[in-house]
C-alpha positions as CSV (number, residue, x, y, z in Angstrom):
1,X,0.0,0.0,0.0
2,X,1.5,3.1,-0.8
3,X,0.0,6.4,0.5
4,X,0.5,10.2,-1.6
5,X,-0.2,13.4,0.6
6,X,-3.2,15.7,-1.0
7,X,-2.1,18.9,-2.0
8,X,-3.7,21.5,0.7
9,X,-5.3,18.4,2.8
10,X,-2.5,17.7,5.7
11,X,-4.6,14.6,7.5
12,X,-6.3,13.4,4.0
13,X,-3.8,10.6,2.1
14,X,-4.5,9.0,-1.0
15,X,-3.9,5.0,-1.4
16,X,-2.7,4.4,-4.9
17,X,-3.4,0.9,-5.0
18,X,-7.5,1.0,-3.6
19,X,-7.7,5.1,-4.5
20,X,-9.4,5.6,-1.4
21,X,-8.9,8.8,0.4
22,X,-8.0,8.1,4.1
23,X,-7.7,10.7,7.0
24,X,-4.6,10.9,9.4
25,X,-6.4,12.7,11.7
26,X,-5.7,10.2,14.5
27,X,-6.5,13.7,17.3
28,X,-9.9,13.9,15.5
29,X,-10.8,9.9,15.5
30,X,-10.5,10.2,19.1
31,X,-12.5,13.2,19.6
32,X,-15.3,11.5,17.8
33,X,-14.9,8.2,19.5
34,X,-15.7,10.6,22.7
35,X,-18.5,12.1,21.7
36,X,-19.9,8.9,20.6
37,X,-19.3,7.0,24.0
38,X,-20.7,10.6,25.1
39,X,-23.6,9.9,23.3
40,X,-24.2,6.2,24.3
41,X,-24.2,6.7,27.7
42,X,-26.9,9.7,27.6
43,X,-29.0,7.2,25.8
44,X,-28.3,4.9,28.3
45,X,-29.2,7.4,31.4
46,X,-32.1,8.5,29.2
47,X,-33.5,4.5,28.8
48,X,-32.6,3.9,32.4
49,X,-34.4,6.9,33.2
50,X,-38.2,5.7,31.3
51,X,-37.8,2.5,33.2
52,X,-37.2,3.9,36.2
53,X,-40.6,6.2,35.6
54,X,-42.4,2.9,33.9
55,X,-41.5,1.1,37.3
56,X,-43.0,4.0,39.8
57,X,-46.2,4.4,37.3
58,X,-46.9,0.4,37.8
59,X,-46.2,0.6,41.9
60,X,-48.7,3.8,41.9
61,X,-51.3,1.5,40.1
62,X,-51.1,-1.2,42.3
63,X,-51.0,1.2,45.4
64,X,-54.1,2.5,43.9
65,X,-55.8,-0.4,43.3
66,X,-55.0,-1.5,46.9
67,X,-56.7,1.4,48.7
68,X,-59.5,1.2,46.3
69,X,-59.7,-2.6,48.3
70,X,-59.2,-1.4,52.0
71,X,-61.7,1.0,51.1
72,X,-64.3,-1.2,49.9
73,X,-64.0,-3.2,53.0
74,X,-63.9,-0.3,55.6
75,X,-67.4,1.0,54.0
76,X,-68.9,-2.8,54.0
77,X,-67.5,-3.8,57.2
């Protein structure tokens, strides 16, 4: 594989034998791997987050429905 520099491009290469234009920009591929992990983990929180609220919404039904119970039996008994 041999690489040529492009002319006013200092992190773009050229590879003569696929001509595919690669970027040396090894300071900007880690920058974006951080934003990415960045952005997994705030979908993360955010997923973590709705089942958290999905969990309390269930537990307030069923709290609910349980002193809709005790009261039916206080106002029979």
């Amino acid at each position: 594989m041999s690489l040529l520099n492009i002319e006013g491009e200092p992190n773009l290469v050229k590879d003569t034998y696929s001509k595919g234009i690669l970027s040396t920009d090894r300071k900007g591929l880690e920058e974006y791997k951080k934003r990415r992990e960045l952005r997994r983990q705030e979908k993360d929180a955010i997923i973590q987050c709705q089942n958290d609220i999905n969990k309390l919404s269930n537990e307030l039904i069923d709290i609910k429905q349980s002193l809709k119970i005790i009261l039916e039996k206080v106002t029979k008994g």
